[in-house]
C-alpha positions in Angstrom: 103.2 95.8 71.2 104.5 95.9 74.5 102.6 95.8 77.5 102.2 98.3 80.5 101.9 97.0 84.1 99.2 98.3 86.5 98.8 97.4 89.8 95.3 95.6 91.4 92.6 97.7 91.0 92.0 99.8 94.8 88.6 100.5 95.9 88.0 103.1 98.6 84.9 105.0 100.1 85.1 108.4 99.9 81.3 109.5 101.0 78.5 108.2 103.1 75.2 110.5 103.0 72.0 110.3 104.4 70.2 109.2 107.3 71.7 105.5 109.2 69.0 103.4 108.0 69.1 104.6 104.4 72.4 105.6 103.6 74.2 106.4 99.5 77.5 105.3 99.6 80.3 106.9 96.9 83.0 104.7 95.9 86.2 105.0 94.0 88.6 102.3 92.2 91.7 103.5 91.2 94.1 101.9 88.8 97.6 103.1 89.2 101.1 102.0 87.0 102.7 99.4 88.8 104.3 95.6 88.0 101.6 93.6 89.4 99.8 90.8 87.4 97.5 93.1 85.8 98.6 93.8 82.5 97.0 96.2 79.8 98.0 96.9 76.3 99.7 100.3 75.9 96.6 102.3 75.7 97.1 104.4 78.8 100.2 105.6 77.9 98.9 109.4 77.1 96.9 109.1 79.8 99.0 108.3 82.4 101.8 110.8 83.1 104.9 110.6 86.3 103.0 107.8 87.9 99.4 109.4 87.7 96.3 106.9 88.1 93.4 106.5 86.4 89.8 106.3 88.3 86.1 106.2 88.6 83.4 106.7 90.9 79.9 104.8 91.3 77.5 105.5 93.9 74.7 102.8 95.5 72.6 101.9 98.7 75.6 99.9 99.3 79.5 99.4 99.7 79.1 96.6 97.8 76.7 97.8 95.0 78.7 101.6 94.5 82.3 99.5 93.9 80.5 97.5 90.8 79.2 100.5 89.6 82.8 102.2 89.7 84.1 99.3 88.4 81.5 99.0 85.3 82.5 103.0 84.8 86.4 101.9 84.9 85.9 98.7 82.4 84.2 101.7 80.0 86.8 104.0 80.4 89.3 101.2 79.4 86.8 99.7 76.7 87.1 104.1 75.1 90.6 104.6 75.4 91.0 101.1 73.9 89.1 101.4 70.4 90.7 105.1 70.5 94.2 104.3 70.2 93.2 101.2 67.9 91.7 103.8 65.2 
């Protein structure tokens, strides 16, 4: 099966709420179709349409903390659409 290309995986913050000393951070990672070294087998393909994306969101008391929670929600996302296309 032949494999489709995404680019590195791009984190962002997109909101920062509550007070200084205590803040919530919201993060996004966003996986787009490119030719980088990330490669996935063709699972995406109904997914992914005129060079749409696929993302997620976590949020956390940290930067840091919010990515790995988006990335944890991406690697389940991939992990559904996987064993859908494989049944």
């Amino acid at each position: 099966m032949p494999k489709t290309q995404f680019d590195t995986p791009k984190y962002q913050e997109i909101k920062k709420v509550g007070p200084e000393h205590n803040p919530i951070f919201t993060v996004e990672v966003i996986i787009r179709p490119g030719s980088n070294k990330i490669g996935f087998e063709n699972v995406f393909n109904t997914y992914i349409i005129d060079n749409s994306f696929v993302s997620s969101t976590g949020k956390g008391r940290s930067k840091k903390i919010a990515g790995m929670k988006a990335a944890e929600t991406m690697c389940d996302i991939i992990d559904l659409l996987y064993t859908s296309e494989m049944m």
